[in-house]
C-alpha positions, 0 to 999 in steps of 0.5 A, spaced: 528 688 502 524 685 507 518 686 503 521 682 497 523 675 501 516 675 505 513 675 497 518 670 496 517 665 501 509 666 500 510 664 492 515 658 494 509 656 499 504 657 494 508 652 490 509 647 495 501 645 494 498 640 491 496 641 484 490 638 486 488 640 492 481 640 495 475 644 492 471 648 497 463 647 496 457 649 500 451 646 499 445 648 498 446 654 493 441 658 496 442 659 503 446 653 504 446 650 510 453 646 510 460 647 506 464 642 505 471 640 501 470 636 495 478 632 494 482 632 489 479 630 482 472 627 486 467 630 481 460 634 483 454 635 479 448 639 482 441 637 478 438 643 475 431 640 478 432 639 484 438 642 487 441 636 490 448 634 489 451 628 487 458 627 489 463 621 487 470 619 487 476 619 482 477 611 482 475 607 475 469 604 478 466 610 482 467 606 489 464 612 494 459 615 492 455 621 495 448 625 494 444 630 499 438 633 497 434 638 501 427 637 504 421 641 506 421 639 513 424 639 520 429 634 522 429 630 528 430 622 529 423 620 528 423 624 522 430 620 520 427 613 522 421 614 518 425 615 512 430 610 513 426 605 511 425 608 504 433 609 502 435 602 504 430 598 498 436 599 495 439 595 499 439 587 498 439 583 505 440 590 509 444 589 515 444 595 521 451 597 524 449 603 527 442 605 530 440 611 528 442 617 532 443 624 534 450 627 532 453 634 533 460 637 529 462 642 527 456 647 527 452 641 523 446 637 527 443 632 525 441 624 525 446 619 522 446 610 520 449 605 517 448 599 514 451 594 509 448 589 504 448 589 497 447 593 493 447 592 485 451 586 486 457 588 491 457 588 498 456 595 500 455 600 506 451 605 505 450 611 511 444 616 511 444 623 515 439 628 516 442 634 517 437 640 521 437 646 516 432 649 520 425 649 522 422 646 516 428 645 512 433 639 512 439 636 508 438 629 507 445 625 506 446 618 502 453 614 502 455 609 498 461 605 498 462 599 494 466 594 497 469 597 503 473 591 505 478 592 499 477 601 498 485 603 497 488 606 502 488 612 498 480 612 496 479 610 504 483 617 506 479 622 500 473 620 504 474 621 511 478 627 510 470 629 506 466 627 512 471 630 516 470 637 512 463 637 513 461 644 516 456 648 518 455 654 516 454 659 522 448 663 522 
């Protein structure tokens, strides 16, 4: 009997939980370096030539969107700041809100920015991070949220609770 009501209970659980709940993902596929969860009806798709990894969310427009890449090299700030430059061509009128720098979190180490401009015609803001994956390996992170100021609630809670998934994967 005892048995049966704990078999029970765990079913109800099971069907109090969101239809769409989060997907867990690692990345990269071989030897990954961070896992992650991917929110509800968020898409992926990893590119079959170089294994990077292009996330977006579920609003019409696409308003947050994420890639990582894995590089050959080993990650330190002055490593990122070289790089910097690079990924904010896209950027029209970029303007740095926060200065490169070193971050550790759970288990991920790496170097984090941000910086808002525009960005195919919309305002946007844009954080790159290049996370350590050892030695000479790195994962080389670019967000983009377009129109920050007016994101909807729901869109602006998917993405914190992405970045907050982030993980390392302990070795």
């Amino acid at each position: 009997m005892k048995r049966s009501l704990c078999l029970l209970a765990g079913l109800l659980t099971l069907s109090l939980l969101p239809a769409g709940a989060a997907d867990e993902k690692t990345y990269p596929a071989k030897n990954p370096v961070m896992k992650f969860e991917l929110p509800a009806k968020w898409t992926s798709e990893v590119d079959s030539a170089d294994g990077s990894i292009s996330i977006s969310s579920d609003d019409e427009d696409e308003r947050i969107s994420v890639n990582f890449v894995e590089l050959p090299l080993g990650a330190s700030l002055d490593a990122f700041k070289e790089l910097v430059p690079e990924m904010i061509k896209e950027l029209k009128d970029p303007k740095e809100i926060e200065p490169a720098k070193e971050q550790i979190s759970d288990g991920l180490t790496g170097y984090t920015t941000g910086y808002i401009g525009v960005y195919e015609g919309h305002q946007a803001m844009m954080i790159m991070i290049l996370f350590k994956g050892g030695e000479k390996r790195s994962i080389l992170g670019t967000v983009v949220m377009m129109e920050p100021a007016t994101m909807p609630k729901e869109q602006t809670a998917k993405f914190d609770a992405f970045m907050n998934s982030l993980h390392g994967i302990g070795k």
